[in-house]
NUKE-542986 format. One record per residue (C-alpha): residue number from 1; residue in one letter; x negated, y negated, z negated; chain. Coordinates in pm, 1 decimal, decimal comma. Example, Ala and Ser with C-alpha at 12.3 -4.5 7.8 and 13.67 -1.06 7.14 Angstrom:
# NUKE-542986
+-----+---------+----------+----------+----------+--------+
: num : residuo :       xx :       yy :       zz : cadena :
+-----+---------+----------+----------+----------+--------+
:   1 :       A :  -1230,0 :    450,0 :   -780,0 :      A :
:   2 :       S :  -1367,0 :    106,0 :   -714,0 :      A :
+-----+---------+----------+----------+----------+--------+
# end
This chain:
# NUKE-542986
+-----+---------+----------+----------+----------+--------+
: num : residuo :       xx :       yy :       zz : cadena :
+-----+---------+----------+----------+----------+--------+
:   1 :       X :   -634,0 :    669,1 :  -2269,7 :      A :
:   2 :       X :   -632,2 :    670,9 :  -1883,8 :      A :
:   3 :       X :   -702,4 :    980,2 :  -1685,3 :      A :
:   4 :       X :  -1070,4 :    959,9 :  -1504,9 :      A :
:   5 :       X :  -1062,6 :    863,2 :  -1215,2 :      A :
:   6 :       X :  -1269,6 :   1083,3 :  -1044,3 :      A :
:   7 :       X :  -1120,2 :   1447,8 :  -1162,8 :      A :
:   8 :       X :   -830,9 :   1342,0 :  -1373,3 :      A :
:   9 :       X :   -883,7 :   1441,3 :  -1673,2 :      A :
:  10 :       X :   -634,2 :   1398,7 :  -1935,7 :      A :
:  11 :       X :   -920,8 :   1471,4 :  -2250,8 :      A :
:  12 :       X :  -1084,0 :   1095,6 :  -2185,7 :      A :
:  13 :       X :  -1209,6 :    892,5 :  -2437,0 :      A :
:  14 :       X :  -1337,3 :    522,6 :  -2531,8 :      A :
:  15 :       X :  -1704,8 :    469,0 :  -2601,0 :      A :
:  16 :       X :  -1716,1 :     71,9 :  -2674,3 :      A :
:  17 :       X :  -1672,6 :   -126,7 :  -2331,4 :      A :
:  18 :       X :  -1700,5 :    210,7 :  -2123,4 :      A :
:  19 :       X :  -1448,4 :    513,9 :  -2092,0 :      A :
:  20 :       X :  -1608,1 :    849,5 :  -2073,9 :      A :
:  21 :       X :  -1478,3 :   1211,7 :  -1928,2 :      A :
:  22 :       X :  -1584,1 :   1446,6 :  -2119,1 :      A :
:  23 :       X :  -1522,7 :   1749,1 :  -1848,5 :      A :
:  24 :       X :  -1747,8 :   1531,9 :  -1562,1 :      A :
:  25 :       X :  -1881,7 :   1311,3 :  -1724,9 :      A :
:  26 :       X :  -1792,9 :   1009,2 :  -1553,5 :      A :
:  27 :       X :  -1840,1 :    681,2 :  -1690,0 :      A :
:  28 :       X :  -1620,0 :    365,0 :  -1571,0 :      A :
:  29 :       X :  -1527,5 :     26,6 :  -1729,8 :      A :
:  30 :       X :  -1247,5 :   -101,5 :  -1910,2 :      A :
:  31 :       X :  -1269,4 :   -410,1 :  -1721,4 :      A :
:  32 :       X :  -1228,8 :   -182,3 :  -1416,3 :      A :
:  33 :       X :   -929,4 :    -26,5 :  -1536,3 :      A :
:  34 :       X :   -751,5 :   -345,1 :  -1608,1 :      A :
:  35 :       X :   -872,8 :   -430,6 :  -1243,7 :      A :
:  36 :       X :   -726,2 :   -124,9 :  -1124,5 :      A :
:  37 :       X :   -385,8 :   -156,1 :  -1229,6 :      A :
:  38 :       X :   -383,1 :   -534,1 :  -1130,3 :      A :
:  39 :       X :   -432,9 :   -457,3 :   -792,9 :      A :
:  40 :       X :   -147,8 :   -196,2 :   -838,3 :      A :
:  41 :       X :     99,5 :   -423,7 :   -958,8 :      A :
:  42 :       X :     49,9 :   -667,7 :   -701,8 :      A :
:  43 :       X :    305,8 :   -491,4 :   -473,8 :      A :
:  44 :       X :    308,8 :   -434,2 :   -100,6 :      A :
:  45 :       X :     63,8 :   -675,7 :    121,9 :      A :
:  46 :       X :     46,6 :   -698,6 :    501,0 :      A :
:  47 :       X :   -316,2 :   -651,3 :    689,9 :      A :
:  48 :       X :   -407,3 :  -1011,1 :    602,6 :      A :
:  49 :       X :   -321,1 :   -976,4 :    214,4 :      A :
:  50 :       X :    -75,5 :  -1165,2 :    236,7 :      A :
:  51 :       X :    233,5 :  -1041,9 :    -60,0 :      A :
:  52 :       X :    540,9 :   -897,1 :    135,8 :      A :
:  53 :       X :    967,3 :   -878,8 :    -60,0 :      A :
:  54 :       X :   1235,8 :   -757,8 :     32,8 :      A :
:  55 :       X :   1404,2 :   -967,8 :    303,3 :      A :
:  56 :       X :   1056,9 :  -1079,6 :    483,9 :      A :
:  57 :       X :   1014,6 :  -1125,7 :    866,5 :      A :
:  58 :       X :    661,6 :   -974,3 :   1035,4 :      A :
:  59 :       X :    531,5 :   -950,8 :   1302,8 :      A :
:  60 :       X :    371,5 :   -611,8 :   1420,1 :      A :
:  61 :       X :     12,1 :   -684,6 :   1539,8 :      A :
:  62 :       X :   -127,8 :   -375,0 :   1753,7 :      A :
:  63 :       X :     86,4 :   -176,3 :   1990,3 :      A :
:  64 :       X :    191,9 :    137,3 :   1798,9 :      A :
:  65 :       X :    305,1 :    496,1 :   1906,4 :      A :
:  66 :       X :    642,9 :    638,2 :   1813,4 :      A :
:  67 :       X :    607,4 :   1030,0 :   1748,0 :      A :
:  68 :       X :    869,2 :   1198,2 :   1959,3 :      A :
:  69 :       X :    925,5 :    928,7 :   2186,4 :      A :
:  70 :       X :    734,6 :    841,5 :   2538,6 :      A :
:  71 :       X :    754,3 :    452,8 :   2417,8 :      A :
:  72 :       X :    553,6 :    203,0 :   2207,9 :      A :
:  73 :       X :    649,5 :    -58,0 :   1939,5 :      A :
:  74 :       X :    426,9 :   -359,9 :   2121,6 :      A :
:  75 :       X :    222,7 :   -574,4 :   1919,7 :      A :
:  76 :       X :    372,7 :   -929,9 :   1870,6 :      A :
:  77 :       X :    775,8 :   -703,3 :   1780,5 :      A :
:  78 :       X :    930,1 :   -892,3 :   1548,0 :      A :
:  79 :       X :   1096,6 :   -735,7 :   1270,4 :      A :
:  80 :       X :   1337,1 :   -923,1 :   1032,2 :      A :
:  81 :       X :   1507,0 :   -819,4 :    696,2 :      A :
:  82 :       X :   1233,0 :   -578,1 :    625,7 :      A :
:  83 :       X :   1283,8 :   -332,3 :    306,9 :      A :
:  84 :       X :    984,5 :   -183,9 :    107,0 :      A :
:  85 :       X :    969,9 :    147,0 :    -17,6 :      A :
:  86 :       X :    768,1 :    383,0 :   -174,0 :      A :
:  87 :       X :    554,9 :    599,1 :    -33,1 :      A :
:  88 :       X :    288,3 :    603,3 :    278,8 :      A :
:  89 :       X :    497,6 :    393,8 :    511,2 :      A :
:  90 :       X :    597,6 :    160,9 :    311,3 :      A :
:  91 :       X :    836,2 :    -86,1 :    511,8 :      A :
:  92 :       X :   1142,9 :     45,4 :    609,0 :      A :
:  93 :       X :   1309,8 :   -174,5 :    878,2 :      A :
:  94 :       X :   1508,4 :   -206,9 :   1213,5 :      A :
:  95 :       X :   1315,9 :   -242,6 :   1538,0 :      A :
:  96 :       X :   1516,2 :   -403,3 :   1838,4 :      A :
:  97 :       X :   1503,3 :    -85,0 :   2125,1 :      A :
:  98 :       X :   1421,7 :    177,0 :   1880,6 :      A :
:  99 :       X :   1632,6 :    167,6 :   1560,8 :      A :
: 100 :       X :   1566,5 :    238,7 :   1179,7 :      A :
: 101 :       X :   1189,9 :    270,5 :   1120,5 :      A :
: 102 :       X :    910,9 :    324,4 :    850,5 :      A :
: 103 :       X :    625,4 :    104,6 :    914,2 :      A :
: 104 :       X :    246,5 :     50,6 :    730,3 :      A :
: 105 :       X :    215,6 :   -246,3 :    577,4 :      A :
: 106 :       X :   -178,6 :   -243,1 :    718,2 :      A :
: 107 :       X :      7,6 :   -298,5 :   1091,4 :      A :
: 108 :       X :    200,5 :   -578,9 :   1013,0 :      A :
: 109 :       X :    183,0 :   -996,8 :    955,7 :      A :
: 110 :       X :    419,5 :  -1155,5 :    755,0 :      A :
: 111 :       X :    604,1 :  -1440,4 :    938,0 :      A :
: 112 :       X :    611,6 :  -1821,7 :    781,5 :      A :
+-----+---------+----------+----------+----------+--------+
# end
């Protein structure tokens, strides 16, 4: 059984169609869940939902600031040979003028 959602749970259980927590008492869908982890699976997108691999070109589309550093990746940088990772920033790439980077897929379009 999957953990609810809501307060994780472990102690969930299956009531027909719906799943119910028992310590909450949150109800949710199976259908949801199914939903859930589809959405998962899909992998990495860019801000326009478009899939992103390994290997990809983008574009970054907003100017964005560079902790420690006076300078600003400017939107309309291209980055090629992009790498995805796991974790918040989750493109790990080269930027001409700064160097090795992790990026947010949310700030990024993927290049045809």
């Amino acid at each position: 059984m999957p953990p609810c959602p809501k307060c994780n749970c472990e102690d969930t259980y299956d009531d027909g169609t719906m799943y119910v927590c028992p310590e909450c008492g949150h109800e949710w869908s199976s259908q949801q869940e199914s939903n859930e982890q589809d959405s998962q699976e899909s992998g990495v997108k860019d801000a326009y939902g478009t899939p992103l691999q390994n290997g990809d070109s983008v574009l970054v589309i907003k100017d964005l600031k560079v902790k420690g550093s006076s300078m600003a990746v400017k939107g309309g940088t291209k980055v090629k040979n992009i790498r995805l990772v796991e974790g918040d920033h989750d493109i790990d790439c080269k930027i001409p003028g700064f160097g090795a980077m992790q990026l947010k897929s949310e700030f990024v379009k993927k290049v045809v």
